[in-house]
The first five atom37 places (N, CA, C, CB, O) and aatype in JSON, in Angstrom:
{
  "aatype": [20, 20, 20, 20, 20, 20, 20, 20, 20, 20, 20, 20, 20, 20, 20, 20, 20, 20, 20, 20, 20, 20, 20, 20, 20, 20, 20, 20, 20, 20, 20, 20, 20, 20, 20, 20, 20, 20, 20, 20, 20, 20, 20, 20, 20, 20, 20, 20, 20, 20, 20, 20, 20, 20, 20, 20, 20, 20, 20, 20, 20, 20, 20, 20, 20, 20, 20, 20, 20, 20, 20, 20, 20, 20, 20, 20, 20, 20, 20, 20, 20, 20, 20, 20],
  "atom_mask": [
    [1, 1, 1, 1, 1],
    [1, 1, 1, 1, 1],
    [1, 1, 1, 1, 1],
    [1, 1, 1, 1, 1],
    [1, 1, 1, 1, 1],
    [1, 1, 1, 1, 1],
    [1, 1, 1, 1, 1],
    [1, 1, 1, 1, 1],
    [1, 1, 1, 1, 1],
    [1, 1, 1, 1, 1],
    [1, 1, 1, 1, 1],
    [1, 1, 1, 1, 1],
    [1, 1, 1, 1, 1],
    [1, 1, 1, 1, 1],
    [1, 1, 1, 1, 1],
    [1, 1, 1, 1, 1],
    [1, 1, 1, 1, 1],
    [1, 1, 1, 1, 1],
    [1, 1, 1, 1, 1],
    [1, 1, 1, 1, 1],
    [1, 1, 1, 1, 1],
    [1, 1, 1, 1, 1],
    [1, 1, 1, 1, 1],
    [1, 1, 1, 1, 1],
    [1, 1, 1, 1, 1],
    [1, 1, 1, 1, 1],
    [1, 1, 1, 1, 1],
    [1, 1, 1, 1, 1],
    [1, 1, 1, 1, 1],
    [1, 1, 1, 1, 1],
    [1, 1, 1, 1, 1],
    [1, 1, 1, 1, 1],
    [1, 1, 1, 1, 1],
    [1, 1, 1, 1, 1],
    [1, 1, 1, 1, 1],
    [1, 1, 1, 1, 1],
    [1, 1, 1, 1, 1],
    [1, 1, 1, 1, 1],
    [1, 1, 1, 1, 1],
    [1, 1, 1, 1, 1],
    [1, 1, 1, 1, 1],
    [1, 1, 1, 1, 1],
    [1, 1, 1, 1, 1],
    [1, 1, 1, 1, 1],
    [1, 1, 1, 1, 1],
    [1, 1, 1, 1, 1],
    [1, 1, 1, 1, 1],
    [1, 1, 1, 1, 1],
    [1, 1, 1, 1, 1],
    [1, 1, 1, 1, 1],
    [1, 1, 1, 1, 1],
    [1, 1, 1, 1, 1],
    [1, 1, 1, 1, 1],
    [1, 1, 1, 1, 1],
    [1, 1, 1, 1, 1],
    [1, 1, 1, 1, 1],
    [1, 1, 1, 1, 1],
    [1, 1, 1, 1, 1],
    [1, 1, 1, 1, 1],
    [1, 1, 1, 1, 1],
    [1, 1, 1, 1, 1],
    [1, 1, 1, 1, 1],
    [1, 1, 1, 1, 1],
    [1, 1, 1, 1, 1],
    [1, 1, 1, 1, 1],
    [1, 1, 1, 1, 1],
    [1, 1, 1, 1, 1],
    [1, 1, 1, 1, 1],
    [1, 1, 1, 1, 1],
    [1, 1, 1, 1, 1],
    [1, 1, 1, 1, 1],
    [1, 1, 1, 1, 1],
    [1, 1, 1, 1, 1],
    [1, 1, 1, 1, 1],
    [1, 1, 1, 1, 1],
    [1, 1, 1, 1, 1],
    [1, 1, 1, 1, 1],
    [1, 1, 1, 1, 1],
    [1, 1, 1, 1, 1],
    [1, 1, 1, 1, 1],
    [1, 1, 1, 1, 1],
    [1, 1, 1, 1, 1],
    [1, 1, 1, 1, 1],
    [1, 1, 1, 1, 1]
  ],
  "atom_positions": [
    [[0.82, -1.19, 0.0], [0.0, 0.0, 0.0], [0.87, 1.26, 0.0], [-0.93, -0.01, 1.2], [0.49, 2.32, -0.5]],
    [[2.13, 1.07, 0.63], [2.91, 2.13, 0.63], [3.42, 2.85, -0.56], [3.81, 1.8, 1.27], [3.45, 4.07, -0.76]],
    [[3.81, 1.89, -1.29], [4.56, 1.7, -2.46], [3.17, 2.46, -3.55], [5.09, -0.25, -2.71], [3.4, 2.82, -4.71]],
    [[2.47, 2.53, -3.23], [1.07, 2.78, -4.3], [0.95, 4.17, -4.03], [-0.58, 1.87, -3.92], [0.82, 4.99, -4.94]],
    [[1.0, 4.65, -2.11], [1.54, 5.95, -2.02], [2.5, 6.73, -2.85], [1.99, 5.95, -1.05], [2.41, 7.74, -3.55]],
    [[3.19, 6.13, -2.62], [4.62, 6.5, -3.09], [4.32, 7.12, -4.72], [5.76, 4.93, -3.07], [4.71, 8.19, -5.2]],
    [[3.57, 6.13, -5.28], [3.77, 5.94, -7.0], [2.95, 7.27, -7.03], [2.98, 4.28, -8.03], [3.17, 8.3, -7.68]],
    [[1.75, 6.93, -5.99], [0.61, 8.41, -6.73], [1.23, 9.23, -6.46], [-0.96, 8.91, -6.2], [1.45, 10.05, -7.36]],
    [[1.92, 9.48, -5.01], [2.51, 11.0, -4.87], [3.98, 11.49, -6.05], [3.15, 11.07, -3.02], [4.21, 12.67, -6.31]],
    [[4.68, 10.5, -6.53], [5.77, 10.84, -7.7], [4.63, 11.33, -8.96], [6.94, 9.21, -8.22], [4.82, 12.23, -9.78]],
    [[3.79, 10.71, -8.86], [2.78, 11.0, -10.36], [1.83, 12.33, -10.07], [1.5, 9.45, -10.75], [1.37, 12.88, -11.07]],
    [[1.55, 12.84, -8.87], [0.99, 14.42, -8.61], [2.43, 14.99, -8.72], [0.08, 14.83, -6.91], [2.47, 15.85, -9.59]],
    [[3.57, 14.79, -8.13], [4.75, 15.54, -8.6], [5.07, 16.26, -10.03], [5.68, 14.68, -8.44], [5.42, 17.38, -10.4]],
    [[4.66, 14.55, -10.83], [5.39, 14.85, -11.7], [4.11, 15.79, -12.95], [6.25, 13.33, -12.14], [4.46, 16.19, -14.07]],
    [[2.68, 15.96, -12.37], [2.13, 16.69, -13.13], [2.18, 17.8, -13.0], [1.25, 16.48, -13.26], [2.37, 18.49, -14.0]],
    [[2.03, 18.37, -11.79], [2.73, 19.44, -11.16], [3.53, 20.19, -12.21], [3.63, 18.91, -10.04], [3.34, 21.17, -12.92]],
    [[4.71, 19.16, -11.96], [5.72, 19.66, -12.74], [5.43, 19.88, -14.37], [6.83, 18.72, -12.52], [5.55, 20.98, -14.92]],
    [[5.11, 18.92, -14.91], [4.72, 19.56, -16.32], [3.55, 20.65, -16.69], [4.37, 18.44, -17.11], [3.62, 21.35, -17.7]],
    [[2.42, 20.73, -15.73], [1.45, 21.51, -15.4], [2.96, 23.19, -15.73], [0.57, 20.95, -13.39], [2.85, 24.13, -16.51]],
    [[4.04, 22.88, -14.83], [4.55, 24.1, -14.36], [5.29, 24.31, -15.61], [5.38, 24.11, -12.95], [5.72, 25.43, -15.84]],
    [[5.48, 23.33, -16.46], [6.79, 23.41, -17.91], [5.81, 24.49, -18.86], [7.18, 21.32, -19.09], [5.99, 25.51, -19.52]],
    [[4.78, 23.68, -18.53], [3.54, 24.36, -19.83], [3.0, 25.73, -19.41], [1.93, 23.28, -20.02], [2.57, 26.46, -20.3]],
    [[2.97, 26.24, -17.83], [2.85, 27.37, -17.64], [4.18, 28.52, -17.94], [2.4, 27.26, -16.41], [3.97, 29.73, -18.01]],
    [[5.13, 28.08, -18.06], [6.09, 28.68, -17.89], [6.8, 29.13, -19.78], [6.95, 27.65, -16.78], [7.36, 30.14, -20.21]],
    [[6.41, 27.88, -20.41], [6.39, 27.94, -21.73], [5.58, 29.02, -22.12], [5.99, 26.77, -22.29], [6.0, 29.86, -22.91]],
    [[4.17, 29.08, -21.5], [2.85, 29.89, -22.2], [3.63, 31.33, -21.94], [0.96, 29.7, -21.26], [3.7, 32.39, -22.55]],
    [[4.06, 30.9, -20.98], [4.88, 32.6, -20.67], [5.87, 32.87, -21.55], [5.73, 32.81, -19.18], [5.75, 34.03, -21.96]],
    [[6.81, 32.31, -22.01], [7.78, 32.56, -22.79], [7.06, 32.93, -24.6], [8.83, 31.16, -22.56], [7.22, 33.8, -25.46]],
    [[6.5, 32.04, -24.5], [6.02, 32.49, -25.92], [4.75, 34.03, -26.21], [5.24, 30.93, -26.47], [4.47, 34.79, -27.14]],
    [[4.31, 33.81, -24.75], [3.71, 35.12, -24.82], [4.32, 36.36, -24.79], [2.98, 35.21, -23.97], [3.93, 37.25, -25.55]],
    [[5.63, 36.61, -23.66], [6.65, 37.37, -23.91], [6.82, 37.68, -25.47], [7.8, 36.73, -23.31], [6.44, 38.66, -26.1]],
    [[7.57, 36.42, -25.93], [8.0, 36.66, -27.0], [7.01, 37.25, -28.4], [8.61, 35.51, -27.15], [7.49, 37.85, -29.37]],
    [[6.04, 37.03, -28.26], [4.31, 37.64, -29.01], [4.57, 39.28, -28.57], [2.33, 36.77, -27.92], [4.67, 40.19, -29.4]],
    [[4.64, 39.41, -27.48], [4.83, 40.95, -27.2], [5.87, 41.5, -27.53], [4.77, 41.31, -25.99], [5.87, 42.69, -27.86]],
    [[6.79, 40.88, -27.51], [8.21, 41.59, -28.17], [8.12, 41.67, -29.7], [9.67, 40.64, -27.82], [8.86, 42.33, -30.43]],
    [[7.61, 41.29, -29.88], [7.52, 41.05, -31.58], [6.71, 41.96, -32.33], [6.91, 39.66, -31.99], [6.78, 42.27, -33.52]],
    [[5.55, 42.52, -31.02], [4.69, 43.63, -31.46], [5.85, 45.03, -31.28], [3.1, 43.7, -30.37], [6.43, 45.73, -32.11]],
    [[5.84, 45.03, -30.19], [7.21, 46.36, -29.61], [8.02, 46.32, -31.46], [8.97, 45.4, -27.61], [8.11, 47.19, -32.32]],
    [[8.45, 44.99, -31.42], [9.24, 45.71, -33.09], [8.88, 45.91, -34.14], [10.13, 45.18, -33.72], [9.61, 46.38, -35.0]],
    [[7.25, 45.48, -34.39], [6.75, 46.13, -35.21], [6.59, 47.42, -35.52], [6.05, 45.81, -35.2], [6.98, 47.96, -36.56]],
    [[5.84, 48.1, -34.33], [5.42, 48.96, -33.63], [6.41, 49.86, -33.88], [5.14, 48.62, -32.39], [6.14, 50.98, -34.31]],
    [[7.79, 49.44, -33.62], [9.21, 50.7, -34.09], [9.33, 50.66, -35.49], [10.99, 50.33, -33.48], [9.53, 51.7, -36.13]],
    [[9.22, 49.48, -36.08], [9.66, 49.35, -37.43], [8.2, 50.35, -38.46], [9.83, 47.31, -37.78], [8.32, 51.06, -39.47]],
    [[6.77, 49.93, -37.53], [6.1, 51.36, -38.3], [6.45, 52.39, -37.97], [4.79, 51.65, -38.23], [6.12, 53.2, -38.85]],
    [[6.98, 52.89, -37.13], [7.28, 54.23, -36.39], [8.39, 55.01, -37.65], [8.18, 53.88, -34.55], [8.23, 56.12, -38.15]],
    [[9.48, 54.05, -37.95], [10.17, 54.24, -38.86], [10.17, 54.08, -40.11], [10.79, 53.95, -38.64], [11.29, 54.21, -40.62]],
    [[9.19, 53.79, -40.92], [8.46, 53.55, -41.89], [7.83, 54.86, -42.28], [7.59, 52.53, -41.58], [8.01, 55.39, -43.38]],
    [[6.85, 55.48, -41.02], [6.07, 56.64, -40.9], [7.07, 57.62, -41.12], [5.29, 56.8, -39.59], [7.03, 58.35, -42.1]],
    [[8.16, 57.69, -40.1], [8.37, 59.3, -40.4], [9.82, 59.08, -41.65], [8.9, 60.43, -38.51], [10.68, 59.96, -41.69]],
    [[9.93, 57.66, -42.73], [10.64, 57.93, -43.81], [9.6, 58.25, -44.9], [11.58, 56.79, -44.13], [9.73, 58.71, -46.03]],
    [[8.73, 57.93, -44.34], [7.29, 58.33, -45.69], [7.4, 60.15, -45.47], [4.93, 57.48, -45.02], [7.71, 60.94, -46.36]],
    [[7.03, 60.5, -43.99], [6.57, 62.24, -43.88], [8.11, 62.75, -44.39], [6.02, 62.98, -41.84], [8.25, 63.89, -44.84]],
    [[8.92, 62.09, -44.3], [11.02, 62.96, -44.71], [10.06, 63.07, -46.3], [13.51, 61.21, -44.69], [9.29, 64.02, -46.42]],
    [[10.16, 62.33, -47.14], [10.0, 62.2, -48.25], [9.25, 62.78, -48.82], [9.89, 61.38, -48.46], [9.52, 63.4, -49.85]],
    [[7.67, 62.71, -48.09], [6.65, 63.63, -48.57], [7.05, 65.18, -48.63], [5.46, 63.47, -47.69], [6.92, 65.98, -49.55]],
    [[7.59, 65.34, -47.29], [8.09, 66.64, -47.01], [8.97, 67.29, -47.96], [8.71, 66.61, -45.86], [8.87, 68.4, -48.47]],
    [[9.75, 66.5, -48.09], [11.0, 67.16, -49.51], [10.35, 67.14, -50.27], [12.37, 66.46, -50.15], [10.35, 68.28, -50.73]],
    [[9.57, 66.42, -50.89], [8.96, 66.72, -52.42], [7.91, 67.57, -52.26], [8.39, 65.45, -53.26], [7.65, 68.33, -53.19]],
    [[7.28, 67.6, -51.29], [6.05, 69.11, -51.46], [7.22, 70.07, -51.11], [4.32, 69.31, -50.03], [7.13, 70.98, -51.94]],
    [[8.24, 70.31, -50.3], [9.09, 71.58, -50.36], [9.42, 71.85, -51.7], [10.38, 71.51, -49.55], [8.92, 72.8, -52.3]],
    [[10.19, 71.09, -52.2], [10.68, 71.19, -53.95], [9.44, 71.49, -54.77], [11.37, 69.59, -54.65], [9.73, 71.88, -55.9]],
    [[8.74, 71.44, -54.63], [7.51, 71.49, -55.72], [6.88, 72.95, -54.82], [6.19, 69.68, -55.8], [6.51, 73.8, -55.63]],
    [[6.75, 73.27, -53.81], [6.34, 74.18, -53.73], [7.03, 75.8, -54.18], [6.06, 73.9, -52.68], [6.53, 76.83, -54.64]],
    [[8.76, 75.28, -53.66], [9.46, 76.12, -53.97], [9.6, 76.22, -55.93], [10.73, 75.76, -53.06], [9.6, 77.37, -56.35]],
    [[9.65, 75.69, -56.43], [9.13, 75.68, -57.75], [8.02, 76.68, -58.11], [8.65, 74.39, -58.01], [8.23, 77.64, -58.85]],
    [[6.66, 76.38, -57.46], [5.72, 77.47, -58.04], [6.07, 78.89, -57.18], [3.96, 76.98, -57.82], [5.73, 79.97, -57.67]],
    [[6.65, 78.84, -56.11], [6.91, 80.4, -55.98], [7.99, 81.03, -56.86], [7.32, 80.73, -54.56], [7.84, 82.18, -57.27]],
    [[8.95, 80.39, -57.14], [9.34, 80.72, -58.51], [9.33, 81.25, -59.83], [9.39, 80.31, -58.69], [9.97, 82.11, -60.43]],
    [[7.88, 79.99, -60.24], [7.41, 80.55, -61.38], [6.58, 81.86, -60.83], [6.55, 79.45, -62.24], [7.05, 82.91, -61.28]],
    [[5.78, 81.98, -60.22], [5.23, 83.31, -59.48], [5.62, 84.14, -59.77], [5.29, 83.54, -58.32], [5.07, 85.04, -60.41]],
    [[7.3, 84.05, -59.17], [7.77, 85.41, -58.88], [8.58, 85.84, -60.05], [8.6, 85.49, -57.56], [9.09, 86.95, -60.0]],
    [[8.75, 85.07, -61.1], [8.91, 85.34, -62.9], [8.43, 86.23, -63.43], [8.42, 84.44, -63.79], [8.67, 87.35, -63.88]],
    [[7.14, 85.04, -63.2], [6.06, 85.98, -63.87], [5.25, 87.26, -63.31], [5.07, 85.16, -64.18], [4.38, 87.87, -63.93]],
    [[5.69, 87.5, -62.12], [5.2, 88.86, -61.32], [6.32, 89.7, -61.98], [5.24, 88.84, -59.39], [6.07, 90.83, -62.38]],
    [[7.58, 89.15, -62.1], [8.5, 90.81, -62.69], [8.57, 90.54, -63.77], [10.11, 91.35, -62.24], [9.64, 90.98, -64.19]],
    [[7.97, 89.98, -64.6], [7.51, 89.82, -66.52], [8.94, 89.35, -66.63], [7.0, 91.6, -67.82], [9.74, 90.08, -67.2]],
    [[9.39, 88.01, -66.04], [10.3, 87.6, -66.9], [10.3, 86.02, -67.33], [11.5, 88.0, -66.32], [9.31, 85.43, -66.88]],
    [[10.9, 85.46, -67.86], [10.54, 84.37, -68.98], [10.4, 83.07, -67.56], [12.15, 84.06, -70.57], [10.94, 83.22, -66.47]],
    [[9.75, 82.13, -67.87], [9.5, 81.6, -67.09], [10.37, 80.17, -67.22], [8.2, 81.69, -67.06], [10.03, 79.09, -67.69]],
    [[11.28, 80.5, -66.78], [12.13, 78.99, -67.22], [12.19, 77.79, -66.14], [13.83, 79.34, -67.53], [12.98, 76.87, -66.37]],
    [[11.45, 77.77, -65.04], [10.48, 76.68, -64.3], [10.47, 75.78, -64.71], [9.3, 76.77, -64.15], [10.71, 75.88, -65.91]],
    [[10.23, 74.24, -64.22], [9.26, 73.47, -64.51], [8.81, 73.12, -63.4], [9.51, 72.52, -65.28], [9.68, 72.96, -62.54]],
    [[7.29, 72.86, -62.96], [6.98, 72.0, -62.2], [7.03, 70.68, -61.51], [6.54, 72.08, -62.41], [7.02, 70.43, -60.31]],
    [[7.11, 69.63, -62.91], [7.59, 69.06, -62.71], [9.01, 68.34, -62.76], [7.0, 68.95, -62.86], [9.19, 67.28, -62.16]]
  ]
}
């Protein structure tokens, strides 16, 4: 009878223990789910403001362009511009 003790209590041990592998796993991979967002999350961040650099220079250049032609054609002179 002892010995039957014995066996059940090694076998609640040992679920225990894998009970604790699989909690501890769920954790690691959930960590790792969250870390993975965090680098998304930077990698749009940096995505975003190489899109607004870009947008930004080309509406500057294009804007500075039509004040240009503007200011040509405000003192009547030839308009050698292009827009695009």
């Amino acid at each position: 009878m002892a010995a039957v003790l014995v066996s059940a209590a090694v076998l609640v041990s040992a679920e225990v223990l894998v009970s604790a592998e699989v909690l501890v796993s769920a954790k690691i991979q959930d960590a790792i789910r969250v870390n993975g967002g965090y680098y998304l999350s930077i990698d749009n961040a940096k995505l975003a403001a190489d899109d607004f650099r870009v947008n930004s220079t080309s509406s500057t250049r294009t804007t500075t362009k039509v004040v240009t032609i503007i200011q040509e054609e405000m003192n009547g002179q030839v308009v050698t511009s292009e827009i695009i």
